[in-house]
VMD Tcl script that builds the backbone (N, CA, C; Angstrom):
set m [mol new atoms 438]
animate dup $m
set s [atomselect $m all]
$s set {name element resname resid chain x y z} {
  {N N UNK 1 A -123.288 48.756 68.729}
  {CA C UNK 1 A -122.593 49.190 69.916}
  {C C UNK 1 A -121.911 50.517 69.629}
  {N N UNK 2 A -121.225 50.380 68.244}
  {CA C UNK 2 A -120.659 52.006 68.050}
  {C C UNK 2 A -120.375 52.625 69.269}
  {N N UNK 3 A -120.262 53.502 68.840}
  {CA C UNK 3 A -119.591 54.583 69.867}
  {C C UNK 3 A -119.537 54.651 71.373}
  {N N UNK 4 A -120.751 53.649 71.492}
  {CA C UNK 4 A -121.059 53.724 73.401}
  {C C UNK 4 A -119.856 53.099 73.608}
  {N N UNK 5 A -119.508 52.108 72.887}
  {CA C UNK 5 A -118.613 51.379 73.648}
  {C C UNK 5 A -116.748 51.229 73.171}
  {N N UNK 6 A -116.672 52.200 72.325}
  {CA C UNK 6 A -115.328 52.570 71.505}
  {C C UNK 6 A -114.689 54.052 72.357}
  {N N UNK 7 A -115.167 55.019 73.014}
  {CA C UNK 7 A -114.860 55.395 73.694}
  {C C UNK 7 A -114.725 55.167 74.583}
  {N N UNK 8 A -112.807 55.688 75.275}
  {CA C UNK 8 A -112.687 55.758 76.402}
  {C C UNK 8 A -112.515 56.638 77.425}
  {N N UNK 9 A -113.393 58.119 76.669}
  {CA C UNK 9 A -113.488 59.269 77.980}
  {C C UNK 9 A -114.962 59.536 77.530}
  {N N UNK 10 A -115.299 60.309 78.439}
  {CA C UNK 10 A -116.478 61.196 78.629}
  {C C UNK 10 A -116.345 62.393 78.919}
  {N N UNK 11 A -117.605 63.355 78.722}
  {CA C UNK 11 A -117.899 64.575 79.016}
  {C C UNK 11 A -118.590 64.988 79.786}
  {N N UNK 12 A -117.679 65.801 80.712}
  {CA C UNK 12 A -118.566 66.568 82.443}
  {C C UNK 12 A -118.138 67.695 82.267}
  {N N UNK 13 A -118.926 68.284 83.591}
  {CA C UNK 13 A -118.494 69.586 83.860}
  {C C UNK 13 A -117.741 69.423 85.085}
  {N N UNK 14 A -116.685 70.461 84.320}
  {CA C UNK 14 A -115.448 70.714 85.455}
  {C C UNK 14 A -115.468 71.759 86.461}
  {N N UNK 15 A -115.524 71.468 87.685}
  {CA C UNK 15 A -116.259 72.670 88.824}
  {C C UNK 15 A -115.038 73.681 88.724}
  {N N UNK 16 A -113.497 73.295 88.596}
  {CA C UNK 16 A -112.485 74.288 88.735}
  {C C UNK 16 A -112.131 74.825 87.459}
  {N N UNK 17 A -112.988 74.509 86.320}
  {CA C UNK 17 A -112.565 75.552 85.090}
  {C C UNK 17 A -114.314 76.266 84.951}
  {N N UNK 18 A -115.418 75.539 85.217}
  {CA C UNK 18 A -116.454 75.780 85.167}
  {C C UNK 18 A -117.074 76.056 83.623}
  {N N UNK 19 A -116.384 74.986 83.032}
  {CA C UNK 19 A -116.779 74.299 81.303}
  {C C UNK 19 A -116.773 72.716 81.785}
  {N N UNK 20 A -117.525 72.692 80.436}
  {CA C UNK 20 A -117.828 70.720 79.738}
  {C C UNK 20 A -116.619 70.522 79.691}
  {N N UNK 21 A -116.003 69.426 80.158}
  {CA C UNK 21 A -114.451 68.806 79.654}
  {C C UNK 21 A -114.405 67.492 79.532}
  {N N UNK 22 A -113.168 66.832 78.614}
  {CA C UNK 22 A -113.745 65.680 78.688}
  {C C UNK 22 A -112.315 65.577 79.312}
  {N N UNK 23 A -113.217 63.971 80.035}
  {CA C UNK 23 A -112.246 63.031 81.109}
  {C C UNK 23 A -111.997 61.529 80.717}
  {N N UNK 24 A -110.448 61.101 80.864}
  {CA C UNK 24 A -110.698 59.911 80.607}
  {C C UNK 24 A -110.454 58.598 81.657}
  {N N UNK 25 A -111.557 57.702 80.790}
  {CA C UNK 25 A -112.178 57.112 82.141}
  {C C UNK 25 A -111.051 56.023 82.904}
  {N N UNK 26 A -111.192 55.780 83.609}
  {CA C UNK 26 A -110.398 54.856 84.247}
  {C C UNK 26 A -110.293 53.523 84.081}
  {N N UNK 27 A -109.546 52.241 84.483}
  {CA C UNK 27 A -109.903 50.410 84.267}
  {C C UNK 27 A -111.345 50.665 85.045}
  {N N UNK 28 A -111.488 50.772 85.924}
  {CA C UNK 28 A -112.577 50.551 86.629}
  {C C UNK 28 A -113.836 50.797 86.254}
  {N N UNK 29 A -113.589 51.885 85.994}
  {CA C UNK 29 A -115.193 52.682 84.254}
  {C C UNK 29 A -115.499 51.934 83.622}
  {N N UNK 30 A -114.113 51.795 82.668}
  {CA C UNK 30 A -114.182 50.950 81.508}
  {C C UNK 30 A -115.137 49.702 82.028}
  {N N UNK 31 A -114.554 49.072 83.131}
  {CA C UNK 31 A -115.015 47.503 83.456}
  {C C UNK 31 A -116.070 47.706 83.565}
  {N N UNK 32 A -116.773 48.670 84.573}
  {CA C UNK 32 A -118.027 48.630 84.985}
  {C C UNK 32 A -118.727 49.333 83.244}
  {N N UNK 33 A -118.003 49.983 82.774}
  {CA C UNK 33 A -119.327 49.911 81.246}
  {C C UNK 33 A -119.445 48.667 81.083}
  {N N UNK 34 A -118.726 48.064 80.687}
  {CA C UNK 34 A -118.498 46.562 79.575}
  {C C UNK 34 A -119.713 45.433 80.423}
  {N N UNK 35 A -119.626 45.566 81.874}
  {CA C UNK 35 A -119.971 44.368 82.314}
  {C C UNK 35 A -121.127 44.119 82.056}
  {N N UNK 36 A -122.250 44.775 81.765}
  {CA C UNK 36 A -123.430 44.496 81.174}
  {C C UNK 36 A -123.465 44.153 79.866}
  {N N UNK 37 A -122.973 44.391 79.120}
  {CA C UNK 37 A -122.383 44.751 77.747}
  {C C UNK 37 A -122.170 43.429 77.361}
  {N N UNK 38 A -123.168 42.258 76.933}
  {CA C UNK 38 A -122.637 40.619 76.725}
  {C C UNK 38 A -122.685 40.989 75.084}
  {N N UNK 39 A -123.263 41.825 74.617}
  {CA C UNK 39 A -123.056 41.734 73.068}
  {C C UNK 39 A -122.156 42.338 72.513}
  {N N UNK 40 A -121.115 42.672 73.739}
  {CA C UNK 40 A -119.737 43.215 73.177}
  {C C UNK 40 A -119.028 42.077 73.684}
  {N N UNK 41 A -119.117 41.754 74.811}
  {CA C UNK 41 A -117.865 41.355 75.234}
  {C C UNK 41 A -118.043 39.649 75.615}
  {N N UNK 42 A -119.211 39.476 74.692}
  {CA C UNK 42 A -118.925 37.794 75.148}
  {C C UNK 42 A -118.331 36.763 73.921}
  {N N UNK 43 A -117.586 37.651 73.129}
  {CA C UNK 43 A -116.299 36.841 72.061}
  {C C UNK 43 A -115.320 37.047 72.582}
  {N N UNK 44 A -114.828 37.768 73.551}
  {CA C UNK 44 A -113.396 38.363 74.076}
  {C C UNK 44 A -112.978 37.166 74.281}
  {N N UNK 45 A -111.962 36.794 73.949}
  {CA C UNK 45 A -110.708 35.730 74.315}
  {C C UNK 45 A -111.187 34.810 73.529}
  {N N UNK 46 A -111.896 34.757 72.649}
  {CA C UNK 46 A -112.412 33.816 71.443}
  {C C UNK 46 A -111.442 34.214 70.006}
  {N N UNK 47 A -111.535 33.036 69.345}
  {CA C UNK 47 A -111.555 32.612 67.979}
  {C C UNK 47 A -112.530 32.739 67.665}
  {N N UNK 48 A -112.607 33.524 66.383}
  {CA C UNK 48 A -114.005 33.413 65.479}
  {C C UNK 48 A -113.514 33.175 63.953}
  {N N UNK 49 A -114.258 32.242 63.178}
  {CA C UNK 49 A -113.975 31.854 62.034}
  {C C UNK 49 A -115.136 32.146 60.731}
  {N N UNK 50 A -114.791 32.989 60.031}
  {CA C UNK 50 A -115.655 33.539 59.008}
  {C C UNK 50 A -115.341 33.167 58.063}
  {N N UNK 51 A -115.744 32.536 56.806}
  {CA C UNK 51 A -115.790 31.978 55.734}
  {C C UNK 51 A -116.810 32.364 54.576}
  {N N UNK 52 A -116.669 32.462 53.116}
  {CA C UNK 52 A -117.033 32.514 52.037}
  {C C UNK 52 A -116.812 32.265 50.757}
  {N N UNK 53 A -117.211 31.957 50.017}
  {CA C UNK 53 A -117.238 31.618 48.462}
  {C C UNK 53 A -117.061 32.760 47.298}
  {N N UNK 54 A -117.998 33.776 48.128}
  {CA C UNK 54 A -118.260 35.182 47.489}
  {C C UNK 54 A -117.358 36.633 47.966}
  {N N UNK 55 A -116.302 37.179 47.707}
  {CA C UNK 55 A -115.887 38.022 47.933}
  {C C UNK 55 A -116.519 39.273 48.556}
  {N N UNK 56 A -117.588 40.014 48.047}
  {CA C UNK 56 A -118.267 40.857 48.904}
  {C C UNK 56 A -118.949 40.166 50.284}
  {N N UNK 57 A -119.563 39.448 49.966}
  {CA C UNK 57 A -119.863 38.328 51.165}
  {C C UNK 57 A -119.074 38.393 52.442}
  {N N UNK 58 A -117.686 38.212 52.105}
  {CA C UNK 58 A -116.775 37.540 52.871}
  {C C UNK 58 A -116.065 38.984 53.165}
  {N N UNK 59 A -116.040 40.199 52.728}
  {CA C UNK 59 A -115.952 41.563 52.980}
  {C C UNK 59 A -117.125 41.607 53.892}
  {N N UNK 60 A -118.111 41.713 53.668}
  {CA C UNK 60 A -119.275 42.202 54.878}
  {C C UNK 60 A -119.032 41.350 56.009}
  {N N UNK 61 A -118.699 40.421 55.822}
  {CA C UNK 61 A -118.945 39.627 57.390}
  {C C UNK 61 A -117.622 40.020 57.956}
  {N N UNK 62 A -116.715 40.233 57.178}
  {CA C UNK 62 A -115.625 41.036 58.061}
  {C C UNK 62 A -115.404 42.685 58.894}
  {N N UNK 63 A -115.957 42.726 58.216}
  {CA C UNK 63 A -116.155 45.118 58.223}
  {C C UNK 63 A -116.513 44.487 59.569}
  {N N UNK 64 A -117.206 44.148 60.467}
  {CA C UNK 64 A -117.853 44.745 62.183}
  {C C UNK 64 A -116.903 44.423 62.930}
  {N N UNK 65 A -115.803 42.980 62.483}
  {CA C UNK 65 A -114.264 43.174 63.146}
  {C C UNK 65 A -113.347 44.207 62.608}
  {N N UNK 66 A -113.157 44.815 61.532}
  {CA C UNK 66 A -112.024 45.625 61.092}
  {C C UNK 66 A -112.209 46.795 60.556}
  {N N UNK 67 A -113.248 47.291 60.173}
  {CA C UNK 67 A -113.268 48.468 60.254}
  {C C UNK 67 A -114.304 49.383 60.586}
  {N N UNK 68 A -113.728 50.501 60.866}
  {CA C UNK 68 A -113.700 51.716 61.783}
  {C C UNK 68 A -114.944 52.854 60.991}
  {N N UNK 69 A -115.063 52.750 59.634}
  {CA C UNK 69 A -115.752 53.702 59.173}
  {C C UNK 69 A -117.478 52.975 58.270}
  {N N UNK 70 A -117.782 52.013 58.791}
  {CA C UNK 70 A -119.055 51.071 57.990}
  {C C UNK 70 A -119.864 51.139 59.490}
  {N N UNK 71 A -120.881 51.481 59.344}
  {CA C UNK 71 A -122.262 51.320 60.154}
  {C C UNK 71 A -122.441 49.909 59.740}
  {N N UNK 72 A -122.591 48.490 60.573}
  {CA C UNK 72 A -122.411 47.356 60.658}
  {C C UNK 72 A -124.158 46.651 61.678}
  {N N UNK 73 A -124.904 46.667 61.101}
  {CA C UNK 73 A -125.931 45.934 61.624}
  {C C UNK 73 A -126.578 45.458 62.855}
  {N N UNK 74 A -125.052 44.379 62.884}
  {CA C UNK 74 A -125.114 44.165 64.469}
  {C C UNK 74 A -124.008 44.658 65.381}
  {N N UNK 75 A -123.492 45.755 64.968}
  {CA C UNK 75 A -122.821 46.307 65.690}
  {C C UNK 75 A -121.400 46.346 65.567}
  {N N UNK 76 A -120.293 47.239 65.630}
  {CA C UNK 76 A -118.871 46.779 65.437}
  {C C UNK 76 A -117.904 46.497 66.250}
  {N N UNK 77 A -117.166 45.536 66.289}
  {CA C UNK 77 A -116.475 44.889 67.261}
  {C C UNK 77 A -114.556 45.529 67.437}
  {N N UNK 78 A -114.575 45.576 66.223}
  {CA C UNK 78 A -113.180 46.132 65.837}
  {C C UNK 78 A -112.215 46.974 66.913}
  {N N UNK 79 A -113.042 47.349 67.737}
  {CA C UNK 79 A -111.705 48.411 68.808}
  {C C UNK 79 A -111.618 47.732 69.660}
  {N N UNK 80 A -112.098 46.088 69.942}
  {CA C UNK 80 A -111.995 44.889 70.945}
  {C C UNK 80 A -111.211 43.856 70.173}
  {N N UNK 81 A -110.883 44.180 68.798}
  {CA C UNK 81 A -109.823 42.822 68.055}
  {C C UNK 81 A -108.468 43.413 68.235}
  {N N UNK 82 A -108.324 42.435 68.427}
  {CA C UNK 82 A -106.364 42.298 68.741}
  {C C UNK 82 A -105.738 42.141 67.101}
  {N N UNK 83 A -106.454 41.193 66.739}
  {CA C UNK 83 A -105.511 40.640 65.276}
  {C C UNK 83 A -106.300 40.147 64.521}
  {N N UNK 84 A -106.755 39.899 63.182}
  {CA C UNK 84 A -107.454 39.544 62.437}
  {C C UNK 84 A -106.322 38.662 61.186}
  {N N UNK 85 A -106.454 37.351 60.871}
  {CA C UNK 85 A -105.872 36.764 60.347}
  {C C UNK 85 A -106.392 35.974 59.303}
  {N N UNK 86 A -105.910 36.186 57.570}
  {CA C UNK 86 A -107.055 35.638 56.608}
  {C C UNK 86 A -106.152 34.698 55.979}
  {N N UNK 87 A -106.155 34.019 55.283}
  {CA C UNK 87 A -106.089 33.020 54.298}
  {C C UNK 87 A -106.789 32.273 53.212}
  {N N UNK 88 A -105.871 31.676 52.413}
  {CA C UNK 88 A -106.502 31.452 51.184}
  {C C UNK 88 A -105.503 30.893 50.322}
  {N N UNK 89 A -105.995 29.472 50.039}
  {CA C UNK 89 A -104.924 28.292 49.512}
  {C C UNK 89 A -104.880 29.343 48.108}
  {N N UNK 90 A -105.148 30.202 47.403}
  {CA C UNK 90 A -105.040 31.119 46.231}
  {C C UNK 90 A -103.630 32.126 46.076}
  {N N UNK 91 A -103.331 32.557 47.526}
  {CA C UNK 91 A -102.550 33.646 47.918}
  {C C UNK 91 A -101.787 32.962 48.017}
  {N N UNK 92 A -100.437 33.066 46.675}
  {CA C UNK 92 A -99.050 32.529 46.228}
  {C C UNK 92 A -98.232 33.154 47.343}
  {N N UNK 93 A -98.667 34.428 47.505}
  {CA C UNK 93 A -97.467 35.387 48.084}
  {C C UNK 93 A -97.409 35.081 49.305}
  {N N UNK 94 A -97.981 34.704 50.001}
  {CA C UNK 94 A -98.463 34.201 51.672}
  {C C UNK 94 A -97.528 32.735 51.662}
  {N N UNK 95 A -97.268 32.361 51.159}
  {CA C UNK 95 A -96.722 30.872 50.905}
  {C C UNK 95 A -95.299 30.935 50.986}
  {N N UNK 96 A -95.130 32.384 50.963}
  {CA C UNK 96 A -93.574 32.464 51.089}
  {C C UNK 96 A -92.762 32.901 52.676}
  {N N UNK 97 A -93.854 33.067 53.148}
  {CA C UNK 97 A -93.508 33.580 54.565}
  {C C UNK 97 A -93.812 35.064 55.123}
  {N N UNK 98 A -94.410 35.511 53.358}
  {CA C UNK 98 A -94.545 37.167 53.686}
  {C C UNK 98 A -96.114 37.615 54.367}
  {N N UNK 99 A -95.474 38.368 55.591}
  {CA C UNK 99 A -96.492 38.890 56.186}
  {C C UNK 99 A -97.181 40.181 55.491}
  {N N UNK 100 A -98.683 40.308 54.938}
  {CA C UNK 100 A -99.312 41.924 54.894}
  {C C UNK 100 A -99.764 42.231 56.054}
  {N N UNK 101 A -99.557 43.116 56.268}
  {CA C UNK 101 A -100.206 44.021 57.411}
  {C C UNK 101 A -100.815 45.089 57.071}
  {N N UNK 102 A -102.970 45.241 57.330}
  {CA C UNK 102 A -103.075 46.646 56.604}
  {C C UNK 102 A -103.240 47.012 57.990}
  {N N UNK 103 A -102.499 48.080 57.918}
  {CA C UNK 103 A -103.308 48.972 58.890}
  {C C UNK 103 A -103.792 50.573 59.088}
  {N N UNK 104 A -104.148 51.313 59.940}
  {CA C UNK 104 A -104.980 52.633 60.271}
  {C C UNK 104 A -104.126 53.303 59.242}
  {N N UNK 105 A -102.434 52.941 59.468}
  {CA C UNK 105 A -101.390 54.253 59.496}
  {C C UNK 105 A -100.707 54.785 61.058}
  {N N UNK 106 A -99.872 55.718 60.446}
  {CA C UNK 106 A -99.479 56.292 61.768}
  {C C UNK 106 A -99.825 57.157 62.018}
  {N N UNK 107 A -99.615 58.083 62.940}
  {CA C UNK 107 A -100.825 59.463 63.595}
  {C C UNK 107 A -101.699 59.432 63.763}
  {N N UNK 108 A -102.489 57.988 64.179}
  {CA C UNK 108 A -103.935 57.783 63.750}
  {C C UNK 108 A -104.592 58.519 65.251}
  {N N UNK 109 A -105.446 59.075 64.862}
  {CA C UNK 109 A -105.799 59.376 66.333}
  {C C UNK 109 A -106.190 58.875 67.681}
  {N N UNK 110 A -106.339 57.169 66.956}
  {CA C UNK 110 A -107.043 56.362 68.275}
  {C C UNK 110 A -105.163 56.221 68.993}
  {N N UNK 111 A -104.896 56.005 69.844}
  {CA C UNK 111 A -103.495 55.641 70.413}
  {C C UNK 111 A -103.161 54.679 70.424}
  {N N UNK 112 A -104.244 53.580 70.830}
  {CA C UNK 112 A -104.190 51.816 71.251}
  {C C UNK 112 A -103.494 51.495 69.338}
  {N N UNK 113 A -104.032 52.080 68.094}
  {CA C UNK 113 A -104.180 51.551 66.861}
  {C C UNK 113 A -102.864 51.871 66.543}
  {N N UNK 114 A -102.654 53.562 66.831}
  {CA C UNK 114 A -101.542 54.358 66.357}
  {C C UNK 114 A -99.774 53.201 66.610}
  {N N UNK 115 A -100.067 52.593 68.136}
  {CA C UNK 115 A -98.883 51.792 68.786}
  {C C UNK 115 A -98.863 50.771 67.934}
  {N N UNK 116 A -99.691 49.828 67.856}
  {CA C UNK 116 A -99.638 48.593 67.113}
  {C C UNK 116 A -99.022 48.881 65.944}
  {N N UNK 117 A -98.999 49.941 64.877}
  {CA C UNK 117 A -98.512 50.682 63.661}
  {C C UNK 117 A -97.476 50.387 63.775}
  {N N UNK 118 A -96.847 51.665 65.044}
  {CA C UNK 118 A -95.663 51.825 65.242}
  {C C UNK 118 A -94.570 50.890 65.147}
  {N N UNK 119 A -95.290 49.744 65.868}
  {CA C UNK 119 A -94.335 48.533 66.617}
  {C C UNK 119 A -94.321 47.508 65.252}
  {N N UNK 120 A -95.074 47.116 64.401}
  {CA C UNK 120 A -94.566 46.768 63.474}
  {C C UNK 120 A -93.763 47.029 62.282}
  {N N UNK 121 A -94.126 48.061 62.742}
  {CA C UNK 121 A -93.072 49.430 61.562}
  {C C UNK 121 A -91.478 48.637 62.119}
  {N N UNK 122 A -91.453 48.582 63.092}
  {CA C UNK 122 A -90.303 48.716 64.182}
  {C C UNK 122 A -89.334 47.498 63.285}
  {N N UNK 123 A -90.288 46.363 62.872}
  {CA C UNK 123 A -89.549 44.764 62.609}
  {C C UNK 123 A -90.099 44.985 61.683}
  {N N UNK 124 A -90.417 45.778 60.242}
  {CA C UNK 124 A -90.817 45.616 59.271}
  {C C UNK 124 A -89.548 45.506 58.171}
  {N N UNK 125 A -89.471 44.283 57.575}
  {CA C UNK 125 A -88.590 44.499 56.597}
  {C C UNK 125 A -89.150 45.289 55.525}
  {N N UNK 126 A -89.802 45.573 54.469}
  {CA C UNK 126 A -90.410 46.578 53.953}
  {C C UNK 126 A -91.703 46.867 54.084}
  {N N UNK 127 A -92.120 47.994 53.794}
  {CA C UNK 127 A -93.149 49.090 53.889}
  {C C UNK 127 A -93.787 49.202 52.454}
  {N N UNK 128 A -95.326 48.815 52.289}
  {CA C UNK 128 A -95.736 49.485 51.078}
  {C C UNK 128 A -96.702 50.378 51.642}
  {N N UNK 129 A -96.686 51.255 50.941}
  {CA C UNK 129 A -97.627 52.949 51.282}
  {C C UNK 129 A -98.604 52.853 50.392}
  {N N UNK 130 A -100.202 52.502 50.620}
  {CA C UNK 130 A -101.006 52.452 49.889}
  {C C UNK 130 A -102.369 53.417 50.496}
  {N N UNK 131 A -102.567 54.426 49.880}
  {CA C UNK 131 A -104.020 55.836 50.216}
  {C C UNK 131 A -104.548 55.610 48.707}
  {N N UNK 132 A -105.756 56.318 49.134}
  {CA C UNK 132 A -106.583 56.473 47.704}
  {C C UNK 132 A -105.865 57.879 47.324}
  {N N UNK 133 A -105.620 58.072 45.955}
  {CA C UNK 133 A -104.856 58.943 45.409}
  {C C UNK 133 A -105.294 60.264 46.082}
  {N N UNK 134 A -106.223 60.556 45.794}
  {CA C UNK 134 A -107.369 61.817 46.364}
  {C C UNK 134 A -106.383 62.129 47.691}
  {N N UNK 135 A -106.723 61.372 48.435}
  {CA C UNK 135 A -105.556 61.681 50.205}
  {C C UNK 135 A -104.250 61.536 50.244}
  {N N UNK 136 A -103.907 60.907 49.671}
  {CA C UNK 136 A -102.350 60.658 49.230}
  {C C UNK 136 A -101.811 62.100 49.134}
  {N N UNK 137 A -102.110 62.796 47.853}
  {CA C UNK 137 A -101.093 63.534 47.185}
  {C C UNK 137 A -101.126 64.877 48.188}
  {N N UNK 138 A -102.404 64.984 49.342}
  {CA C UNK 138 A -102.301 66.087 50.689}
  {C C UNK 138 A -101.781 65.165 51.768}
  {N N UNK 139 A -101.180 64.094 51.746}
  {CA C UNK 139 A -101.135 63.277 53.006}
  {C C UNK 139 A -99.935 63.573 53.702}
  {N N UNK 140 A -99.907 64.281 54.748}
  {CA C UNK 140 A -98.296 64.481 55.149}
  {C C UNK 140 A -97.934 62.723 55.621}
  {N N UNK 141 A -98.301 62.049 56.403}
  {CA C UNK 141 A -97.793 60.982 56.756}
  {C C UNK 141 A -97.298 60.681 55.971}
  {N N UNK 142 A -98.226 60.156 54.815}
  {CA C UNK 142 A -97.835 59.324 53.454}
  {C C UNK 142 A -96.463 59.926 53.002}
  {N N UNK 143 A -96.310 61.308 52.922}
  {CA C UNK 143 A -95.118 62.108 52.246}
  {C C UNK 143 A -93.782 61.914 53.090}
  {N N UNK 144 A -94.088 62.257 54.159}
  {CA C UNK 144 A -93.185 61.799 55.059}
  {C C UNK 144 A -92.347 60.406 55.309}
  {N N UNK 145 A -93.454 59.525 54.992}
  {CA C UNK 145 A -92.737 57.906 55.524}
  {C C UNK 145 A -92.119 57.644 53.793}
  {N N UNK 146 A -92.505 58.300 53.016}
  {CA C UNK 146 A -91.680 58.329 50.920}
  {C C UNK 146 A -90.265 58.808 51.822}
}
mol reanalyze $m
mol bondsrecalc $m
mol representation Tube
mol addrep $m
């Protein structure tokens, strides 16, 4: 599904600047894309339960809900999940009440992702800051939220 269905503007031509511009689309767009669309949108308001033995395993079957940068087979679902929730009778630290939260970051460019950030930032009792070193040490966010 990629991209057809993760965007929410398009590109026309604008008769009063008389360039390509992009526009963004409306509920009504949106709806009328989706409604054909059963291989996007016929988990919406579902539970789905993924399970494994094998760690990469249990990474691949996750990437088409959560992330944003893996070309995914049957397609990626991720800009239609609300929340993704894992467990594992292994994870001591979970047992204590402590929530992880990974997420995009802040400034992210999608807006819907960028808010969700925000708002847990908001009730976060602490913050760990984790980039691959490489982006880190140019990362203004990262430098900023130190």
């Amino acid at each position: 599904f990629g991209k057809e269905y993760t965007n929410s503007t398009y590109t026309a031509f604008d008769p009063i600047t008389n360039q390509r511009k992009r526009f963004n689309m409306t509920i009504e767009e949106l709806k009328r894309k989706l409604r054909f669309a059963t291989r996007v949108t016929r988990n919406c308001g579902k539970t789905i339960e993924v399970s494994s033995t094998n760690a990469l395993d249990f990474k691949r079957k996750l990437e088409r809900y959560m992330d944003s940068t893996n070309e995914v087979m049957e397609g990626q679902l991720w800009p239609l999940v609300k929340k993704v929730r894992m467990s594992s009778r292994y994870w001591n630290l979970l047992k204590t009440g402590c929530t992880l939260v990974d997420a995009p970051g802040v400034n992210d460019e999608n807006h819907a992702r960028d808010k969700v950030v925000k708002e847990y930032l908001k009730h976060a009792d602490s913050v760990w800051i984790v980039a691959n070193i490489k982006r880190a040490v140019n990362d203004k966010t990262a430098k900023k939220m130190l």
